[in-house]
C-alpha positions, 0 to 999 in steps of 0.5 A: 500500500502507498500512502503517497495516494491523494486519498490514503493518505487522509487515514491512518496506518490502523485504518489502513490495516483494518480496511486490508483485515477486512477485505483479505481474512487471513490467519497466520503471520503476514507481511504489511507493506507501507509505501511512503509511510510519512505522508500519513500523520502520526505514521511512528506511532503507529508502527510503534502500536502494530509493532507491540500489539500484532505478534502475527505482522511483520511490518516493512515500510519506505519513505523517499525522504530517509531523514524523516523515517530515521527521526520517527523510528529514533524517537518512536521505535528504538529497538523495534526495527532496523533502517535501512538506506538504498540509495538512488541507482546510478546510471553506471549501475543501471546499464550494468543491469541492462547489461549493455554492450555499449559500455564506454571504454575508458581510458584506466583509471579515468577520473571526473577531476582530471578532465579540467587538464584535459585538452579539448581534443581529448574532451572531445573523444571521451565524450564521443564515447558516452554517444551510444548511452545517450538514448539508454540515458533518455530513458534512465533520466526523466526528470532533471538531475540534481547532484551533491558530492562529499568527498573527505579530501575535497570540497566539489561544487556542482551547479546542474544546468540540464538545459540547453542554455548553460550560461553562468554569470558573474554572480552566480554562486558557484562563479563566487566561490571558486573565484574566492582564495578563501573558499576551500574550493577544490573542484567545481562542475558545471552541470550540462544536459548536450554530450557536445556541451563540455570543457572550461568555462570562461570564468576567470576564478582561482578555480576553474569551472568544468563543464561536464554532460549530465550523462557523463557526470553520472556515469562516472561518479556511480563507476567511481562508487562501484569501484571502491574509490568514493573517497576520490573522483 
């Protein structure tokens, strides 16, 4: 059951779980689902209640916003269940599903942060790699991306432009902070949505811009991740 619909989630998860006893009169144990269960009000109290009075359940629920499921089974539910986080799946990782055999080859050890050294023709022919993914990437990315990095020994900063026009001005964050001694900036990425939209902007900051496709981006932070090296990109 998903509480993200308009009308369940008007109710609670008790009045959830008696409409489903019943339709469906079973006997033994059971396994309850509960989609999106912090769009329902009191949700935590009531897996606490289901958890302590219904021996013959045993409850799973999700959430897509896994700060408020963590903060309602902290204070309602310590020792009841455990959280689990899954994160998003990466687009290195969906086509390793799909099993595609247009896997870009990649230079070894191919890393996100050297590209800004990269010359314009050696840009050029990685991302004319990425050129079969594109239609695959269509499919994985529907909606416009967003991307936040947090490495140890690093401080990335990503401004997503999945738009036609990537035009940063002067007074855009991202163009202040890299062009501030101070920032402790160490790498900065321009987000973009064309494979032919790529390379260093113009901005005249300490450190440099780098424009990187979307497809490419991705791609190369979920194989970073897949390859045990998330500490460096």
């Amino acid at each position: 059951m998903s509480f993200d619909n308009p009308i369940v989630k008007l109710v609670s998860a008790e009045t959830v779980l008696e409409v489903y006893e019943a339709l469906y009169p079973l006997e033994g144990n059971r396994y309850i689902f509960l989609d999106e269960i912090p769009y329902t009000d009191n949700w935590e109290l009531w897996m606490k209640v289901i958890y302590d009075s219904r021996k013959d359940i045993r409850l799973t629920a999700t959430g897509s916003a896994s700060p408020v499921l963590e903060k309602g089974t902290a204070d309602s539910g310590t020792g009841r269940w455990s959280v689990l986080k899954i994160p998003t799946l990466s687009f290195f990782e969906y086509c390793r599903l799909l099993r595609l055999t247009e896997i870009p080859n990649l230079p070894e050890n191919q890393q996100l942060t050297e590209m800004v050294n990269m010359t314009t023709s050696e840009l050029g022919d990685l991302m004319s790699r990425f050129e079969p993914l594109t239609r695959h990437f269509n499919r994985y990315n529907r909606k416009e991306v967003d991307a936040v990095v947090e490495l140890p020994r690093q401080k990335l900063l990503c401004e997503v432009k999945y738009r036609n026009n990537t035009h940063l001005s002067n007074k855009d964050a991202i163009v202040e902070l890299c062009a501030a001694k101070d920032s402790g900036v160490t790498q900065a990425f321009l987000i973009t949505k064309r494979l032919d939209d790529f390379g260093v902007t113009k901005h005249e900051t300490e450190i440099p811009i780098m424009r990187v496709p979307t497809l490419v981006f991705l791609y190369m932070i979920g194989k970073a991740e897949a390859e045990g090296r998330n500490g460096n990109l």
